[in-house]
Backbone as CSV, one residue per row, in Angstrom:
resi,resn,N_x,N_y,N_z,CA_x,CA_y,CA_z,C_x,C_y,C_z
1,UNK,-87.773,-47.065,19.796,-86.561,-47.313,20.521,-86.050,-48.732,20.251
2,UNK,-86.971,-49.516,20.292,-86.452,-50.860,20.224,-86.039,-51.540,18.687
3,UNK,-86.584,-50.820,17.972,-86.221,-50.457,16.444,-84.416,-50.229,15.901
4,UNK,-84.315,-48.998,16.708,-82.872,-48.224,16.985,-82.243,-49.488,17.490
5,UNK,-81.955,-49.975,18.873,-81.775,-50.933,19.269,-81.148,-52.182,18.266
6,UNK,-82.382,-52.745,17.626,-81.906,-54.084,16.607,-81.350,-53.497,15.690
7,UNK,-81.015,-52.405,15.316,-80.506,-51.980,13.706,-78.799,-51.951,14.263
8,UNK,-78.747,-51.240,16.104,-77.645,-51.114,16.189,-76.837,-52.817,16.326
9,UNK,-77.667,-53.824,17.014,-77.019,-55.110,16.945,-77.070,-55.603,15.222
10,UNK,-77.801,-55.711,14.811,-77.475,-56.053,13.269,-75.953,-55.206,12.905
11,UNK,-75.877,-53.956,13.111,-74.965,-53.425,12.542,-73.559,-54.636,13.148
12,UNK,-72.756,-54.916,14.573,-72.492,-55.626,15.038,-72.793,-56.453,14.576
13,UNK,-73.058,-57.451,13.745,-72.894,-58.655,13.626,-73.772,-59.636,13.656
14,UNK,-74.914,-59.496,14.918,-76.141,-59.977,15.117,-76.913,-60.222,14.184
15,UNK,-76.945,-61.583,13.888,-78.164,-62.219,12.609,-79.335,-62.495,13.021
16,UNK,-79.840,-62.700,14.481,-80.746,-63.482,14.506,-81.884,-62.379,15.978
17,UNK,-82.035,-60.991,15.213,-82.357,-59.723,15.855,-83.806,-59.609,15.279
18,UNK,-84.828,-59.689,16.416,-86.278,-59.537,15.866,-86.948,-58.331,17.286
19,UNK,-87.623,-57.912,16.660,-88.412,-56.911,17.500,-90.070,-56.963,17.359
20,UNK,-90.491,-57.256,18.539,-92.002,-57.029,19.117,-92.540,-56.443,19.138
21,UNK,-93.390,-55.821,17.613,-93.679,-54.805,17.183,-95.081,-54.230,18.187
22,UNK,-95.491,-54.754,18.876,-96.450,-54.139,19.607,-95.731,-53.753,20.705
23,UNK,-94.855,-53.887,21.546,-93.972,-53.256,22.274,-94.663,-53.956,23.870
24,UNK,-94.384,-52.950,24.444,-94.838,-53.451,26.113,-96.285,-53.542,26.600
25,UNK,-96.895,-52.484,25.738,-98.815,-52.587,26.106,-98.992,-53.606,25.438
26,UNK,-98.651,-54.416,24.197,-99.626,-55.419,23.744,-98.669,-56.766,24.152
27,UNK,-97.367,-56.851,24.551,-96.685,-58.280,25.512,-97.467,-58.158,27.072
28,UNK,-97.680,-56.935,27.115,-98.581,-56.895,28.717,-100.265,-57.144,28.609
29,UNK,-100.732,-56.904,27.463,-102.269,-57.541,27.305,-102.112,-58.790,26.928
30,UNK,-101.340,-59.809,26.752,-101.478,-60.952,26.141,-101.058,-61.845,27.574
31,UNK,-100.250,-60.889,28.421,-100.155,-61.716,29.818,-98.767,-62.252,30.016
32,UNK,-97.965,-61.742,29.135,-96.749,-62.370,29.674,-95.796,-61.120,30.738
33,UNK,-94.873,-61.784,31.158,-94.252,-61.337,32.279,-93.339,-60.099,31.600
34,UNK,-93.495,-59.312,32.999,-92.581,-58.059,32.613,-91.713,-58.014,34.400
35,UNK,-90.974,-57.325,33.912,-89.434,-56.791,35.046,-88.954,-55.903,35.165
36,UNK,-89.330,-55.266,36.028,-89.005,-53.731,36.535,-89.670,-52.094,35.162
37,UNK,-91.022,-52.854,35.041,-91.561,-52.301,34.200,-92.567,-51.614,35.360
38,UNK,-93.419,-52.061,36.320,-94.418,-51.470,37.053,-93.705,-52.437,38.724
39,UNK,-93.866,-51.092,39.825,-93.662,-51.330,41.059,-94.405,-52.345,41.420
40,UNK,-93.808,-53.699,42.114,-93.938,-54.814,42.847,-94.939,-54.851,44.270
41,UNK,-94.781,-52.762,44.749,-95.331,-52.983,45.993,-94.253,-53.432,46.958
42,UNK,-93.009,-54.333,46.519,-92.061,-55.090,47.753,-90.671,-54.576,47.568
43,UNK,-90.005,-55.019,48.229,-88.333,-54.792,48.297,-87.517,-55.717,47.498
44,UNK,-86.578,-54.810,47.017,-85.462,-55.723,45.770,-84.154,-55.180,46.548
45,UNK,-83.650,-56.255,46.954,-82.066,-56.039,47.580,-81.428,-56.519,46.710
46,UNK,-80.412,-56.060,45.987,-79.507,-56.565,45.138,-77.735,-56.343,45.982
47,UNK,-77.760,-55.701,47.052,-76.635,-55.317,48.124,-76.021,-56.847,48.266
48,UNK,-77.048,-58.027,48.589,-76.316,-58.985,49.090,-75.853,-58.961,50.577
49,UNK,-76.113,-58.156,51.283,-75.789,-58.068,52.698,-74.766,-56.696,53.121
50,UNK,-74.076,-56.596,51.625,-72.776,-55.362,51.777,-72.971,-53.984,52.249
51,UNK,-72.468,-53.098,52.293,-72.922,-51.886,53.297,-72.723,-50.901,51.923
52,UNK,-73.480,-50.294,51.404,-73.185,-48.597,50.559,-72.557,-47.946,50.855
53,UNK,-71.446,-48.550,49.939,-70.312,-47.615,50.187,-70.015,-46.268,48.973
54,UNK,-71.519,-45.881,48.682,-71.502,-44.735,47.705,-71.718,-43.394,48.797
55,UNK,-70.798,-42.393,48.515,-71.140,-40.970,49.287,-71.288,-39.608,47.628
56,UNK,-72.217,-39.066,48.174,-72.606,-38.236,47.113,-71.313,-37.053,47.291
57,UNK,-71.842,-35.919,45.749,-70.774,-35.186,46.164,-70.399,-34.119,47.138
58,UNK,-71.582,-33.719,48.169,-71.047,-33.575,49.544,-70.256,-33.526,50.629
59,UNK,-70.900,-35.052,50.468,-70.121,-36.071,51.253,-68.732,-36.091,51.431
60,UNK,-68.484,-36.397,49.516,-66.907,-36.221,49.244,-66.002,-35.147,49.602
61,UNK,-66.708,-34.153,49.473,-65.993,-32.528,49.939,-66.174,-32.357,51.726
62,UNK,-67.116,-33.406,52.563,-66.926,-32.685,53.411,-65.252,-33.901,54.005
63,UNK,-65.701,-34.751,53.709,-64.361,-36.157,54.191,-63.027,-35.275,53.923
64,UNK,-63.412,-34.972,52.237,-61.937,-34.283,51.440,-61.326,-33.329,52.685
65,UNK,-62.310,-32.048,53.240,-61.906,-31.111,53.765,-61.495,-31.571,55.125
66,UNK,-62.672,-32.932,56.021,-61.924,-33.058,57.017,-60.288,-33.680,57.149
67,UNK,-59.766,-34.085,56.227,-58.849,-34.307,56.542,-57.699,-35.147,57.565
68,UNK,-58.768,-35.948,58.235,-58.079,-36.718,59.361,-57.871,-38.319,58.802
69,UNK,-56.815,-38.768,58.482,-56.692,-40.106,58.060,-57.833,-40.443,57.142
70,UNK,-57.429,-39.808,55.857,-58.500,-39.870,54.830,-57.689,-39.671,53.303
71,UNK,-57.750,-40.685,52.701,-57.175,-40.491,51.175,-58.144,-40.766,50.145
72,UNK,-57.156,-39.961,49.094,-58.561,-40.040,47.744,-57.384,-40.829,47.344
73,UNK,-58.288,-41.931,46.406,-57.641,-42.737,45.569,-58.606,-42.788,44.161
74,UNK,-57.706,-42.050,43.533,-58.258,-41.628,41.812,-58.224,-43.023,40.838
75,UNK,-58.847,-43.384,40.331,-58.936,-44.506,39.662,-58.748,-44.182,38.180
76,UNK,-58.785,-43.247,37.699,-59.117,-42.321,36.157,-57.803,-43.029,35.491
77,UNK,-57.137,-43.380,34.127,-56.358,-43.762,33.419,-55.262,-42.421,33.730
78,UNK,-54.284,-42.418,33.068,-53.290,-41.715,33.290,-53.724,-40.581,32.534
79,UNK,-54.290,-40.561,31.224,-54.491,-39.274,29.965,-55.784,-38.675,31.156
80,UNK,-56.541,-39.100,31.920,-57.719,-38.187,32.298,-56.599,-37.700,33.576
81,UNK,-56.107,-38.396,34.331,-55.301,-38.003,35.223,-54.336,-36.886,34.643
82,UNK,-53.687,-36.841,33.401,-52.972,-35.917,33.593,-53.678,-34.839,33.315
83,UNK,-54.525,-34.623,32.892,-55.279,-32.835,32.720,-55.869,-32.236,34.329
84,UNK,-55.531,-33.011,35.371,-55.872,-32.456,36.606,-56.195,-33.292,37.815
85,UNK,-55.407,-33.341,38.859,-55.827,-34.633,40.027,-55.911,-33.500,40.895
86,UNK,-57.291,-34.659,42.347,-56.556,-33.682,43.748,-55.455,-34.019,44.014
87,UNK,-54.654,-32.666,44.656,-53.181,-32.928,45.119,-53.556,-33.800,46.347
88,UNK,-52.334,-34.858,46.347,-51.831,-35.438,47.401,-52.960,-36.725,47.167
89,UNK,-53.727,-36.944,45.819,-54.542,-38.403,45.790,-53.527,-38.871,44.902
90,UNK,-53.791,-40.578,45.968,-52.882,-41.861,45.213,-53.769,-42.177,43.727
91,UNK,-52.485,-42.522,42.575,-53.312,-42.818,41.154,-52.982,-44.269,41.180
92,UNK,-54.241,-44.822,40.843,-54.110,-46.535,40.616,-55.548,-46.860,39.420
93,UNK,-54.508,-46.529,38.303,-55.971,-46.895,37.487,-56.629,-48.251,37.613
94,UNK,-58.030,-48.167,37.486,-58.810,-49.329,38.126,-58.471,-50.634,37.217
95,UNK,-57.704,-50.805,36.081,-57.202,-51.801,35.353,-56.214,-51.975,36.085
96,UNK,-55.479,-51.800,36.479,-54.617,-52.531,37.166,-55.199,-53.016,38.253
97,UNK,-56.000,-52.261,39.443,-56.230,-52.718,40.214,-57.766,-54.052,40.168
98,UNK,-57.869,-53.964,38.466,-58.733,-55.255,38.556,-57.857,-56.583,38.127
99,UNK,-56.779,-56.399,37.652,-55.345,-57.103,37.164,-54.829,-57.853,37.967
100,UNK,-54.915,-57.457,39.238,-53.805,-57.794,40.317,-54.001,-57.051,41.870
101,UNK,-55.446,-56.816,42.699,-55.559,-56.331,43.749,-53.872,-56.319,44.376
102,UNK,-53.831,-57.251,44.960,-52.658,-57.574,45.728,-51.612,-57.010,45.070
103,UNK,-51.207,-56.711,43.730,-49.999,-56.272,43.035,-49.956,-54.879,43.497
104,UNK,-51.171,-54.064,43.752,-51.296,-52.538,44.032,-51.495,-52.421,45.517
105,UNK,-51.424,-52.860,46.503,-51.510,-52.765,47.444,-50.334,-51.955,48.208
106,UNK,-49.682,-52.194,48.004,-48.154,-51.368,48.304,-48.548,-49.494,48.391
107,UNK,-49.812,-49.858,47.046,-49.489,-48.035,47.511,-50.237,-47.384,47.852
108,UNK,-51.178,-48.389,48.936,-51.975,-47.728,49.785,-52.054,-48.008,51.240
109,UNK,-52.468,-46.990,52.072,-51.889,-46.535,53.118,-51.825,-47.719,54.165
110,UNK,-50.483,-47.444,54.706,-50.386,-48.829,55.578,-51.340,-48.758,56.878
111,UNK,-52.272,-47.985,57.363,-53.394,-48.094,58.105,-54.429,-48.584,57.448
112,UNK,-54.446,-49.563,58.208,-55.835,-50.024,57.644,-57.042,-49.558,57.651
113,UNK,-57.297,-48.832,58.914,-58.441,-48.081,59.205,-58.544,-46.543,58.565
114,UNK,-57.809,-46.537,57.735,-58.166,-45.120,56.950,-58.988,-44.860,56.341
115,UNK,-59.420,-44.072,56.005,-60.612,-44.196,54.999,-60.218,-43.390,53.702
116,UNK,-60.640,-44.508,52.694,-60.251,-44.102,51.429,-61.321,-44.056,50.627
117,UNK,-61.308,-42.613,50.004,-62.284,-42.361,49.312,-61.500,-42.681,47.428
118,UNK,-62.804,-43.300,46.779,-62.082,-43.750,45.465,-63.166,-42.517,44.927
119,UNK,-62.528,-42.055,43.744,-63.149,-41.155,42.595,-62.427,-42.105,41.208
120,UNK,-63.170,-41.708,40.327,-63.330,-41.781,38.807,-63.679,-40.797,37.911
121,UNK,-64.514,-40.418,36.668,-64.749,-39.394,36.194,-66.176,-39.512,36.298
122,UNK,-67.118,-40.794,36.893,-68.430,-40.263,36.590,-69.300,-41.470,38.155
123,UNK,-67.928,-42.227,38.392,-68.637,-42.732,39.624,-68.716,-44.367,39.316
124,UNK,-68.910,-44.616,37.903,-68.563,-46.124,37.378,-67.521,-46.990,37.913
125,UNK,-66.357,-46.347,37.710,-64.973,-47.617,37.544,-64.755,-47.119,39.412
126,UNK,-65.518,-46.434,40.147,-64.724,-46.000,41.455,-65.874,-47.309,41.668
127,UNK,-66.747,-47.327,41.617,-67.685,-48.497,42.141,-67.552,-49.505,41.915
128,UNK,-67.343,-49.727,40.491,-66.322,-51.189,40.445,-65.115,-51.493,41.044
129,UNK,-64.412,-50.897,41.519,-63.064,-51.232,42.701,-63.245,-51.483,44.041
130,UNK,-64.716,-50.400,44.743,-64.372,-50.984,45.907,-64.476,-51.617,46.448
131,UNK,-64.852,-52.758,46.221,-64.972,-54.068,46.960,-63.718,-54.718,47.056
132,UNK,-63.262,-54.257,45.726,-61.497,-54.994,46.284,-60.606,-54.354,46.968
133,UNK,-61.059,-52.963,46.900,-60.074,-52.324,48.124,-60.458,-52.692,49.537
134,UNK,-61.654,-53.009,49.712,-62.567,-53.651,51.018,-61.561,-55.177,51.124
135,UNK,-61.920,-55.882,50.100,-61.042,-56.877,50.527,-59.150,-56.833,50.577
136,UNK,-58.801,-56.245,50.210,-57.500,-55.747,50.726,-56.845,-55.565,52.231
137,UNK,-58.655,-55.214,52.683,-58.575,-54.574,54.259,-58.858,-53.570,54.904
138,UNK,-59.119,-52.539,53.952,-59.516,-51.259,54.478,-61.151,-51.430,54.229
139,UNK,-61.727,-51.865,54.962,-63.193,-51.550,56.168,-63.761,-50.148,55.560
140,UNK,-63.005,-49.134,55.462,-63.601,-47.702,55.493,-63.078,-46.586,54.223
141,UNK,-64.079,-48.289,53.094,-63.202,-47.032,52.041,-65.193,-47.405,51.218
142,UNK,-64.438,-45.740,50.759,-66.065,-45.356,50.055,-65.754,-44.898,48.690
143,UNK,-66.758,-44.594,47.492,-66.752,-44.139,46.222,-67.545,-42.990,46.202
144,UNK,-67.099,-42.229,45.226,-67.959,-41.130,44.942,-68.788,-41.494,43.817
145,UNK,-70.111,-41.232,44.099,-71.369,-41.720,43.291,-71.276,-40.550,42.374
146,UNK,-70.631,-39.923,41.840,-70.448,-38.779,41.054,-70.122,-38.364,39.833
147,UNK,-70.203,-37.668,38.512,-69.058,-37.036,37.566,-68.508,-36.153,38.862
148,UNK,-67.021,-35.983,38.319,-66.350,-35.013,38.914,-65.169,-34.537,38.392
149,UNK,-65.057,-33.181,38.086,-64.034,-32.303,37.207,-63.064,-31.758,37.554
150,UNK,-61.818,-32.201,37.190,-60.781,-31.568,38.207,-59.558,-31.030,37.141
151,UNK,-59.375,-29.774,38.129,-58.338,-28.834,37.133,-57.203,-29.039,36.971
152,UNK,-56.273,-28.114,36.449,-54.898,-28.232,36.783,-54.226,-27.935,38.076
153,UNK,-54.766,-27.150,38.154,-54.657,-26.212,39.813,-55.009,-27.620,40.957
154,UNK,-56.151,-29.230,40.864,-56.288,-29.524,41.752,-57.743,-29.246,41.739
155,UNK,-58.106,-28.230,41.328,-59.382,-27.511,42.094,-60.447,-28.470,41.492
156,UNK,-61.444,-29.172,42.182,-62.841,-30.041,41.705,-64.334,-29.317,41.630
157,UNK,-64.798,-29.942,40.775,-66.306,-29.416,40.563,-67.143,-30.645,40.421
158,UNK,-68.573,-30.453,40.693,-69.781,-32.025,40.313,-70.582,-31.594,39.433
């Protein structure tokens, strides 16, 4: 693997690409340090204090269906957007909204307390946004930790 690896940075450009031909059993018999290779036994918070704002795809269908002061906000580029959105979700591809939070704000819902659920096509770029939709103001917006497939009709699948 780590072979594959340097051939693909050499290909790129990388001159100065060497690999450790004994790999992880013989850097781990000689005593040097490894990272997230064998359990600690302890806790790794990487949250920072923030609340998980990932809902599986469940989750998403049961919010979707309840329906009470609840929007999807699709993050997908316009070409994935046009082969199929849910009806009635706001489109704000996540480049813009990493461009200019405040520039996109306009087109989301003037309650603050709504809860806005963000989708993407696999759960990536919805997770990278919401913190800025959090800082915008809306408190109660979540991502779908998901791929998710959506038709012409509207209709979604995970």
């Amino acid at each position: 693997m780590s072979h594959n690896v340097a051939r693909v940075l050499a290909t790129h450009g990388y001159t100065n690409v060497k690999v450790f031909a004994g790999g992880v059993p013989s850097w781990k018999q000689i005593g040097m340090p490894l990272f997230g290779y064998e359990s600690s036994a302890g806790s790794f918070d990487i949250s920072g204090g923030k609340p998980d704002r990932k809902v599986t795809a469940a989750e998403f269908v049961r919010l979707v269906r309840e329906g009470t002061n609840i929007y999807v906000l699709d993050v997908r580029n316009d070409q994935e957007r046009s082969s199929g959105f849910i009806w009635g979700s706001i489109h704000i591809p996540d480049s813009a909204i990493h461009a200019d939070p405040s520039a996109i704000a306009y087109k989301l819902p003037t309650d603050k307390n709504a809860t806005i659920l963000i989708h993407c096509a696999t759960g990536a770029r919805a997770a990278g946004v919401v913190e800025k939709i959090v800082e915008l103001g809306y408190p109660n917006t979540l991502y779908l930790d998901s791929r998710i497939v959506i038709n012409q009709n509207g209709d979604f699948s995970f």
